[in-house]
C-alpha positions as CSV (number, residue, x, y, z in Angstrom):
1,X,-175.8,-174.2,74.7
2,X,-176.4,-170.7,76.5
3,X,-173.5,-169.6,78.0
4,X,-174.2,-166.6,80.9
5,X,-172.2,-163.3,80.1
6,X,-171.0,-160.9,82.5
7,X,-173.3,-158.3,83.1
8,X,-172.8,-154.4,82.2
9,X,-173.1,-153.5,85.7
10,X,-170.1,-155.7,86.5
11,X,-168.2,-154.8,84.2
12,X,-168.7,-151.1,84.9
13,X,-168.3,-151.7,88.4
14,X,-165.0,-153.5,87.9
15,X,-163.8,-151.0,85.7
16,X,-164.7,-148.2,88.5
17,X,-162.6,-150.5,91.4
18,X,-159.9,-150.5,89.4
19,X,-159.3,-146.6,88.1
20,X,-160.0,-146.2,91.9
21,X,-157.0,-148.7,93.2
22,X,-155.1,-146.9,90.2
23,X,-155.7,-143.5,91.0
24,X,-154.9,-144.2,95.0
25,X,-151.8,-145.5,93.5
26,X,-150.7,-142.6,92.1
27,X,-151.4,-140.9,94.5
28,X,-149.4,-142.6,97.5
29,X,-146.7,-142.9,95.1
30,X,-146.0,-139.2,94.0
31,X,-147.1,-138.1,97.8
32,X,-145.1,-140.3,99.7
33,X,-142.6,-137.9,100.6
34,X,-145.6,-136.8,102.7
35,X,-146.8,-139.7,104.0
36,X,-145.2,-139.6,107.5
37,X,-147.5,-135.9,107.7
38,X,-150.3,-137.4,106.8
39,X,-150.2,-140.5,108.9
40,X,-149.0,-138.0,111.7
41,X,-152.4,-136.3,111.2
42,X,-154.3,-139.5,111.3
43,X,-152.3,-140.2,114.8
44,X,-153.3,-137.0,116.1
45,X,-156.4,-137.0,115.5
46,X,-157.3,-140.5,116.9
47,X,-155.3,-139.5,120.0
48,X,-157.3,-136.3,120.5
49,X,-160.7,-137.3,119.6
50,X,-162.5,-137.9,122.1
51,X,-161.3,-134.4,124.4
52,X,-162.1,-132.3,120.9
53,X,-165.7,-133.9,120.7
54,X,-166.3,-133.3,124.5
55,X,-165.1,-130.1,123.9
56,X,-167.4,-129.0,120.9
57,X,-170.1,-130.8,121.4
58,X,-170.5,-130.8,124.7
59,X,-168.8,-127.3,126.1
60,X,-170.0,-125.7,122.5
61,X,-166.4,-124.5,122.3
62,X,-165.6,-123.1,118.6
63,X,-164.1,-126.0,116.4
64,X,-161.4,-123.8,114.8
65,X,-160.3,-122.0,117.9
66,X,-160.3,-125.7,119.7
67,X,-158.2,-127.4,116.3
68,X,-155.7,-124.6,116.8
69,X,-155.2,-125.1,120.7
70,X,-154.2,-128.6,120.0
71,X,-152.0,-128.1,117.2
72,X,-150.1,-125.8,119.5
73,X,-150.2,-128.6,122.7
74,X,-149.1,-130.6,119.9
75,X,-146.0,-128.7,119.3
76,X,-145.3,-127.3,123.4
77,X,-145.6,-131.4,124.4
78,X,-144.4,-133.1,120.9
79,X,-142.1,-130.8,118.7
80,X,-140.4,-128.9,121.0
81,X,-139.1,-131.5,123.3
82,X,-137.8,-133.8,120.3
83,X,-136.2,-130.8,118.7
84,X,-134.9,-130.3,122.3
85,X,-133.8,-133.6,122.2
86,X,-132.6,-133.8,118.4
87,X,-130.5,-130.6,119.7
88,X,-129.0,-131.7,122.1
89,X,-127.7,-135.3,121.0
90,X,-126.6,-134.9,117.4
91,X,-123.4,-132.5,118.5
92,X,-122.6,-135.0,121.1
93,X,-123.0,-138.2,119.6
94,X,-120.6,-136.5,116.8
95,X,-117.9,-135.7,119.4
96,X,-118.2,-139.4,120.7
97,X,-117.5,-140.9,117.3
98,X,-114.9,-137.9,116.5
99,X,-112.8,-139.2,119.5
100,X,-111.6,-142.0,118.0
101,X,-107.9,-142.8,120.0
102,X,-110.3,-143.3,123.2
103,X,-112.8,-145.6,121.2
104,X,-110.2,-147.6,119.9
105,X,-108.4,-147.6,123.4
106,X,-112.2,-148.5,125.5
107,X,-112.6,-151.0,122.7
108,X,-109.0,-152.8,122.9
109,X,-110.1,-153.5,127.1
110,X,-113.2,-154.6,126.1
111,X,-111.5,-157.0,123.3
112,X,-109.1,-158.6,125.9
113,X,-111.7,-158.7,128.7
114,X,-113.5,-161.2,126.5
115,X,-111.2,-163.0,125.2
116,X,-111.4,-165.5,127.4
117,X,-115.1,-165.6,128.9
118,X,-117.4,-168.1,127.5
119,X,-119.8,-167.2,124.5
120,X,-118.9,-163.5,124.7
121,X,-115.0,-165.0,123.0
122,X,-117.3,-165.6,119.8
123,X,-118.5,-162.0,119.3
124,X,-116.4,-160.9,116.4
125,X,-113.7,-157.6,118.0
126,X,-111.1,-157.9,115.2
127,X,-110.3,-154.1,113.9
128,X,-111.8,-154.4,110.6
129,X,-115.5,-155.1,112.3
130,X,-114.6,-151.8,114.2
131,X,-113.7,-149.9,111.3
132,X,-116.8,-151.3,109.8
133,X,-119.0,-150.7,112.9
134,X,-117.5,-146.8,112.8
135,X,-117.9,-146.4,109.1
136,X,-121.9,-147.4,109.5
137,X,-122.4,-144.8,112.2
138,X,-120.4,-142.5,110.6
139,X,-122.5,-142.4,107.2
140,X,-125.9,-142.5,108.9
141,X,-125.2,-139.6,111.0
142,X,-125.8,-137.3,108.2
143,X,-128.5,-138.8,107.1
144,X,-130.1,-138.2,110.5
145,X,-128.9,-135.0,110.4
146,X,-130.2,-134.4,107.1
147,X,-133.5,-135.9,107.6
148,X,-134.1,-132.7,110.2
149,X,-135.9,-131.1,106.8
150,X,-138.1,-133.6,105.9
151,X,-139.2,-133.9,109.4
152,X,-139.7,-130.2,109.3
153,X,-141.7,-130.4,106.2
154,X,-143.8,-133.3,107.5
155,X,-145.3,-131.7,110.7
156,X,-146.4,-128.9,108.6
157,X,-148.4,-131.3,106.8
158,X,-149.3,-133.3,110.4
159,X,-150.7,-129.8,111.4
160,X,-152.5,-128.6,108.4
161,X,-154.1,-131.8,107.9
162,X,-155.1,-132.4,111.3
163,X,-156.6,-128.8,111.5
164,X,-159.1,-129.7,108.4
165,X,-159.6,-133.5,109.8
166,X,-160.8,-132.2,113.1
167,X,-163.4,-129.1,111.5
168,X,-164.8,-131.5,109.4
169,X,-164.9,-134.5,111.8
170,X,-168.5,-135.1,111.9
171,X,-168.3,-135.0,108.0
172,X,-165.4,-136.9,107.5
173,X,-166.4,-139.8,109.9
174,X,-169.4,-140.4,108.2
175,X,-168.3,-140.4,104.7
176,X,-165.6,-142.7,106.0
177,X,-167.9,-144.9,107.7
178,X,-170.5,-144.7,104.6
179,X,-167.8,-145.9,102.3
180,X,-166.6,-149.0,104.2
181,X,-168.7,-152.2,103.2
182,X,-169.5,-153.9,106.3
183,X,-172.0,-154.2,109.3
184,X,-171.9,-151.9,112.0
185,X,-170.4,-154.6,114.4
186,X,-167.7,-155.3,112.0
187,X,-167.0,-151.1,111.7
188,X,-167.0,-150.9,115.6
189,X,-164.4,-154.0,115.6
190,X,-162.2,-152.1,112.9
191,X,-162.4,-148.9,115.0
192,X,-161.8,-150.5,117.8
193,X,-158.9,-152.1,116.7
194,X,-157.0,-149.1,115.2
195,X,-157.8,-146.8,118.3
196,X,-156.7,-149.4,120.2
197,X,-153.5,-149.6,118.8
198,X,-152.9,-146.0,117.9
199,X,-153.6,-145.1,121.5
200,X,-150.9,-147.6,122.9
201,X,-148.2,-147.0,120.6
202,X,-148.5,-143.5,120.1
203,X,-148.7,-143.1,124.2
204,X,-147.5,-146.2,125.6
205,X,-144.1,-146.0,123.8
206,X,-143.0,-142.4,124.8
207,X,-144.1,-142.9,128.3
208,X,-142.1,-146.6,128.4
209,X,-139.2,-144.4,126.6
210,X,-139.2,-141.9,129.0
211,X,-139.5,-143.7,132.1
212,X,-136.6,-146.3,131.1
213,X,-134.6,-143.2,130.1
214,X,-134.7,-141.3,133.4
215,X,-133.8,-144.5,135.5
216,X,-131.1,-145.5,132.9
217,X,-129.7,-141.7,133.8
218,X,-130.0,-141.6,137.7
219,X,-127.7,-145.8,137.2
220,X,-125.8,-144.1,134.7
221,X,-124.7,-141.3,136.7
222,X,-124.6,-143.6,140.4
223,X,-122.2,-145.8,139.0
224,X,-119.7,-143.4,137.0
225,X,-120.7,-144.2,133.9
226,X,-119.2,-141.4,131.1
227,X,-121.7,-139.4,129.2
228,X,-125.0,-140.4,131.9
229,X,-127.2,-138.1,130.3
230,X,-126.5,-139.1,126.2
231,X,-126.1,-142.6,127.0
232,X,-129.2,-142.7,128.8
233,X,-131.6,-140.7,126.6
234,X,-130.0,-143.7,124.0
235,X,-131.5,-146.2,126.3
236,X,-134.9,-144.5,126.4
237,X,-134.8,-144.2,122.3
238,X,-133.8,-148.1,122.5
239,X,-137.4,-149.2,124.1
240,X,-138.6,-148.9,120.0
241,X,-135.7,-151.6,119.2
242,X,-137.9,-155.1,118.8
243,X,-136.9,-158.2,121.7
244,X,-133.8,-156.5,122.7
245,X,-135.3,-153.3,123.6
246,X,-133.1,-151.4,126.0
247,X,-130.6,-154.4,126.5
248,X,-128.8,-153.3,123.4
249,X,-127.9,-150.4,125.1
250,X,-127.1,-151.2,129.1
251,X,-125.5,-154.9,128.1
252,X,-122.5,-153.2,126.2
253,X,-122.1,-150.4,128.8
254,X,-121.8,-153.1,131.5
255,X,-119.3,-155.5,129.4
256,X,-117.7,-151.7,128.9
257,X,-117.7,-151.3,133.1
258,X,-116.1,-154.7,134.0
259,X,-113.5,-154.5,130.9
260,X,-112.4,-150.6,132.4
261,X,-113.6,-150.1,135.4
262,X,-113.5,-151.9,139.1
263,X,-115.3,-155.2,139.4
264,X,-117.6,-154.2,142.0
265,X,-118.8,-150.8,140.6
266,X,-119.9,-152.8,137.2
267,X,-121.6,-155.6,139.0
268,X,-124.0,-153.6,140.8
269,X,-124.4,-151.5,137.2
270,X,-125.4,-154.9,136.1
271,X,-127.6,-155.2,138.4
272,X,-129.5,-151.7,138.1
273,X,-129.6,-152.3,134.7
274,X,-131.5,-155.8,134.5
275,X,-133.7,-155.4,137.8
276,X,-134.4,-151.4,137.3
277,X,-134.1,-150.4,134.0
278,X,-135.2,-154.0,132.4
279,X,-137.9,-154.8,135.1
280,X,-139.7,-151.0,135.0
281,X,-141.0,-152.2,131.0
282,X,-142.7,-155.3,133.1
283,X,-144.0,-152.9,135.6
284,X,-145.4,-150.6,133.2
285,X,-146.9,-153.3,131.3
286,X,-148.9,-154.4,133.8
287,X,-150.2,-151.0,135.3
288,X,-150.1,-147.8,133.0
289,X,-149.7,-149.3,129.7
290,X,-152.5,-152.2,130.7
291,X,-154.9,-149.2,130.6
292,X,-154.1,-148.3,127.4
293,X,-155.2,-151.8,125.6
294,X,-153.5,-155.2,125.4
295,X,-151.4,-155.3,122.2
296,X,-149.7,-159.1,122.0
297,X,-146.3,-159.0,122.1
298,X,-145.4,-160.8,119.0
299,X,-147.7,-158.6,117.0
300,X,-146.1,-155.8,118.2
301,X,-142.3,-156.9,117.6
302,X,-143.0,-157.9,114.1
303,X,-145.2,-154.9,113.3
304,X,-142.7,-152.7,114.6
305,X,-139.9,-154.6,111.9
306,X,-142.4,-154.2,109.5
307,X,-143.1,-150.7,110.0
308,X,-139.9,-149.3,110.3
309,X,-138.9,-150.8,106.5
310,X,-142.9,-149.3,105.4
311,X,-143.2,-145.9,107.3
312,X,-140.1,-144.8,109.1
313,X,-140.2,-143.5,112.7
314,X,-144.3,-143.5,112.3
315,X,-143.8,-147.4,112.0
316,X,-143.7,-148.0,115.3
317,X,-147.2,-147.0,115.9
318,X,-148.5,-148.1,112.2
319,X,-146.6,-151.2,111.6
320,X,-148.2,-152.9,114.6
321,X,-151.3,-151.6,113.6
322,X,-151.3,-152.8,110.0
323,X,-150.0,-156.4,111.2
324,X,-153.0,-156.3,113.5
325,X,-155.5,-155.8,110.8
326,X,-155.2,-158.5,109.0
327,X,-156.5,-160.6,112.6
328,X,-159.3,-157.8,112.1
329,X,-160.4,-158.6,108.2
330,X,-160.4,-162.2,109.3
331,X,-162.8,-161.7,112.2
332,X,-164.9,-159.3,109.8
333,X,-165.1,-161.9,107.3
334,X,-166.2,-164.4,109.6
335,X,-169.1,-162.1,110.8
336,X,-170.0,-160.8,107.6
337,X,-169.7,-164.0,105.7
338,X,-169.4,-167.1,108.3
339,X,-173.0,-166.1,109.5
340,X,-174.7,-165.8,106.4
341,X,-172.8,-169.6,105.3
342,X,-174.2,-171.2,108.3
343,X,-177.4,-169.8,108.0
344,X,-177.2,-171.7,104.3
């Protein structure tokens, strides 16, 4: 009986897919020291596309010249206030956890204030889960502090590789765009998708961040709070954190207000906290941020876990995004494939 062989072709075919999948792997494995550059670069440039193509198409400004003026907006509006930022909370969170006869004295009030209220009695306070609570903060600090260098490092890359993307942008969009497999609805739908999501995390977040951080200041600092300023620039960092968001900041410095402070003074910290600093994430949901695309919330809380473990800090805008594909290759594969089976 004749049996059918594989083709040549195939064969050389599959042997081409697979050097390339071998090669990429390489690659991303001895570069990903870099990858947060490079991914920064991709970010970047999505976020800046359109104003550099109205730019130098449009106003015929020079593409070089135009590359560099971002890069350097980049770094007034980025870098410098993060390094601000960086600057000004590493030497005070160190003197918070350096003081340790007033941590251990806040935390004793706070252990006997709940001992006897319901559900907060089961939180484990016993000094060995402080110890272990301060030992944690105490050995990632330098880690942070540490990381300052790679981060360095990595917006050099950003910078250089988002000066070539953006020259070359004609070029480089439609080699990337030759090489992908599909329709042209199904490469809209795939670009639509990732400047979707690139656009709301990489703006949505910081200006969420922000927002929650300068109201959790002006509570902070109304109701006698210690440290308004650091504790509230915490709150703003703690948007990023998935479902608890900013309640894993403002919770604890309320139970912290009604364990040392006067009753009244901590319930209306309380509520500042839930209706202000909590109820301004609804509000910008629903007006600035609606602008900027609807992301569902689940795929963004699990894409955020996700990212974090895959891509560091640059996981909160990528995680999402990757999660988010997969709902993208499933509608490409219905138009690409669904259509043609129906047809049949």
């Amino acid at each position: 009986m004749f049996k059918r062989q594989i083709s040549n072709h195939a064969i050389n075919q599959i042997m081409l897919i697979a050097m390339i999948i071998l090669a990429c792997l390489l690659i991303f494995t001895n570069l990903s020291y870099y990858l947060p550059g490079f991914l920064g670069a991709i970010t970047l440039y999505i976020v800046f596309r359109e104003r550099y193509f109205w730019l130098t198409e449009k106003k015929n400004w020079n593409r070089a010249l135009t590359s560099l003026m971002f890069i350097g907006l980049s770094i007034v509006f980025v870098v410098m206030p993060l390094w601000a930022l960086i600057d000004y909370l590493v030497p005070r969170i160190t003197a918070f956890l350096s003081n340790t006869d007033q941590i251990i004295q806040k935390f004793n009030e706070v252990k006997v204030f709940m001992s006897d209220k319901p559900v907060l009695d089961q939180i484990d306070l016993s000094d060995e889960a402080l110890l272990s609570f301060l030992s944690n903060l105490t050995r990632y600090l330098p880690q942070v502090i540490n990381s300052v260098a790679e981060l360095l490092i990595n917006l050099l890359v950003a910078f250089f590789v988002l000066y070539f993307m953006q020259i070359h942008a004609v070029k480089m969009e439609s080699t990337v765009e030759s090489m992908i497999p599909f329709s042209a609805q199904s490469k809209n739908d795939i670009w639509a998708d990732v400047y979707n999501m690139v656009r709301n995390n990489a703006i949505g977040i910081p200006i969420l961040g922000l927002c929650q951080g300068v109201v959790a200041i002006i509570g902070y600092s109304l109701f006698d709070v210690a440290n308004p300023i650091l504790w509230g620039i915490v709150t703003g960092f703690a948007t990023v954190i998935p479902v608890l968001g900013t309640m894993a900041v403002y919770i604890p410095i309320c139970i912290v207000a009604f364990a040392t402070g006067s009753t009244s003074n901590a319930v209306w910290l309380t509520l500042y906290s839930f209706f202000l600093i909590g109820g301004i994430d609804n509000v910008l949901r629903f007006t600035i941020l609606k602008t900027l695309g609807n992301v569902p919330p689940l795929i963004t809380v699990f894409g955020v876990l996700l990212g974090l473990n895959l891509f560091g800090m640059l996981g909160l805008i990528f995680g999402p995004l990757l999660l988010s594909t997969v709902g993208v290759l499933f509608k490409v594969y219905r138009t690409e494939y669904g259509r043609a089976s129906e047809e049949g």
